[in-house]
C-alpha positions in Angstrom: -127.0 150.0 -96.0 -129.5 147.1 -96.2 -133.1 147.8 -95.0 -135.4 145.4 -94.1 -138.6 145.2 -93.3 -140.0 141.6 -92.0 -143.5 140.7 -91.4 -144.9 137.9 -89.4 -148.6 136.9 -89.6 -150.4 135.6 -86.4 -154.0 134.9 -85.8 -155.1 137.6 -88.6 -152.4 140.5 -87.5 -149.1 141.4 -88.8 -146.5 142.0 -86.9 -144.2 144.1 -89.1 -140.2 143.9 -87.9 -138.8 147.1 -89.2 -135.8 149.4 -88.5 -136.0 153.1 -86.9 -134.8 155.0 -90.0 -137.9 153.3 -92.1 -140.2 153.5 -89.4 -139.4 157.2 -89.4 -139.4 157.6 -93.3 -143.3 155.5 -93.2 -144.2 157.0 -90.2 -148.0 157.8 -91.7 -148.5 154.5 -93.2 -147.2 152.6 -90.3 -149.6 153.8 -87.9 -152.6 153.3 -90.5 -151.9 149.9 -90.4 -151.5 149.5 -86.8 -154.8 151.9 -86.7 -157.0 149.6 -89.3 -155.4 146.7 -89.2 -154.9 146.1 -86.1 -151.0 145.0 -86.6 -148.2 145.4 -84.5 -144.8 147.4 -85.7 -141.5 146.3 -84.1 -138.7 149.0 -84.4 -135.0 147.7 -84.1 -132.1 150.3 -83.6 -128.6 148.4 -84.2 -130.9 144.9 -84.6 -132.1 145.2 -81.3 -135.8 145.6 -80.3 -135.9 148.9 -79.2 -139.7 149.6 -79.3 -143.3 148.6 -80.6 -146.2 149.9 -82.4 -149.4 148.6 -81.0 -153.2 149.2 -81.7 -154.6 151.5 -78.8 -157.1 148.5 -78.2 -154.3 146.3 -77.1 -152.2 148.8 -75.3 -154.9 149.3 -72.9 -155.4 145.8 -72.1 -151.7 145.7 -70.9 -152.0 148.9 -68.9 -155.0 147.1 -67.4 -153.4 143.8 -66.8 -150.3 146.5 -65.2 -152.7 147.7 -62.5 
């Protein structure tokens, strides 16, 4: 098994690319650095996007921009 963990850098965040079995295993540390970071976590299952990790910050500016 090959795990991966990509990480793209845009205007001072990270988005991290990772799988669900690491995401699990770094659970802790992922959200810190979604927390005080402000970086995003992308979770693939079977290389397919399957969910994200966002600051709370940013997740309620797309629940706003939902209403």
């Amino acid at each position: 098994m090959v795990i991966m963990i990509v990480s793209i850098t845009i205007e001072d965040t990270m988005i991290t690319e990772t799988n669900a079995v690491t995401f699990r295993q770094n659970l802790g540390e992922m959200i810190n650095q979604v927390q005080f970071r402000r970086d995003t976590i992308v979770i693939k299952k079977d290389g397919k996007t399957v969910a994200a990790l966002v600051d709370a910050r940013l997740f309620e500016r797309i629940r706003q921009m939902r209403e």
